[in-house]
C-alpha positions in Angstrom: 4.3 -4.0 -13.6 3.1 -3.5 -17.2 0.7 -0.4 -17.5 -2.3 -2.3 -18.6 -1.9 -4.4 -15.8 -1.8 -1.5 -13.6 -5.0 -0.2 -15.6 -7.1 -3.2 -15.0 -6.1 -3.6 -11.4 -6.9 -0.1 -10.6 -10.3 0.4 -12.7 -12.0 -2.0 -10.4 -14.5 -0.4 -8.0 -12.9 -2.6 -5.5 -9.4 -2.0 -5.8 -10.4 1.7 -5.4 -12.2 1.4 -2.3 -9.8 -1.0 -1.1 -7.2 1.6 -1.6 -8.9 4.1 -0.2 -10.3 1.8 3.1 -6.2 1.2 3.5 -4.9 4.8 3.1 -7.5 6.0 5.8 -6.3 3.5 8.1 -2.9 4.1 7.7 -3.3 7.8 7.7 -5.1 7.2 11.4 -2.1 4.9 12.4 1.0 6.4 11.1 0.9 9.5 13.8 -0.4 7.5 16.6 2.9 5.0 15.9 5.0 8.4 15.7 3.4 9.4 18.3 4.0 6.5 21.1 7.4 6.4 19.1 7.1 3.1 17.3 10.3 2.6 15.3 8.1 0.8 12.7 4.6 -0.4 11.0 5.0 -3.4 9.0 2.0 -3.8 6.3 1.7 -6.8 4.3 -0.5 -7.2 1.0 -0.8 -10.6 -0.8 -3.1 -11.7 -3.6 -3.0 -15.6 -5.1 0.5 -15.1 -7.1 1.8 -12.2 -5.8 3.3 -10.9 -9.2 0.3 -8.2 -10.0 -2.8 -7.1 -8.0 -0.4 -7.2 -4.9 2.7 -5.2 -6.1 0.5 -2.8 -7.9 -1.9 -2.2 -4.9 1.6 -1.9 -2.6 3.4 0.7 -5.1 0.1 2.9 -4.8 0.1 2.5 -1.6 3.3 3.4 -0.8 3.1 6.6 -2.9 -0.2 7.6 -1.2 1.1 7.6 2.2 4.6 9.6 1.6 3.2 13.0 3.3 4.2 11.3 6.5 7.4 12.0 7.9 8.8 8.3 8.1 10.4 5.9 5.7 8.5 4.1 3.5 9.9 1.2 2.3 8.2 -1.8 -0.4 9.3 -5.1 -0.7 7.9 -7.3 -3.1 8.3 -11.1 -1.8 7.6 -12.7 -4.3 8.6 -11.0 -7.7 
């Protein structure tokens, strides 16, 4: 994704506190799913085309959330 792409996605106040509503919820999740020993969490993000707001938002995601001990793996559908 092109980096002024990234910048306008992510200079919205609601990308931001989407972002950080998401991360606190998975953050809460990701040990309780370890915990009951869960062999996966399957998140899904979408926007209208899928090419932008959603990959971006997923890639950030993704990056946030690597202090857990589990694999993290993206897949963009529709890219």
């Amino acid at each position: 994704i092109d980096h002024a792409v990234k910048k306008f996605i992510f200079e919205k106040p609601q990308t931001k506190e989407f972002i950080k509503r998401l991360k606190g919820l998975l953050d809460f999740l990701i040990p309780l799913y370890i915990k009951e020993g869960k062999a996966y969490l399957t998140v899904g993000i979408g926007c209208t085309g899928g090419r932008h707001r959603s990959p971006a938002i997923t890639e950030k995601i993704a990056m946030l959330i690597k202090k857990h001990p589990v694999e993290i793996s993206a897949v963009h559908r529709d890219i």
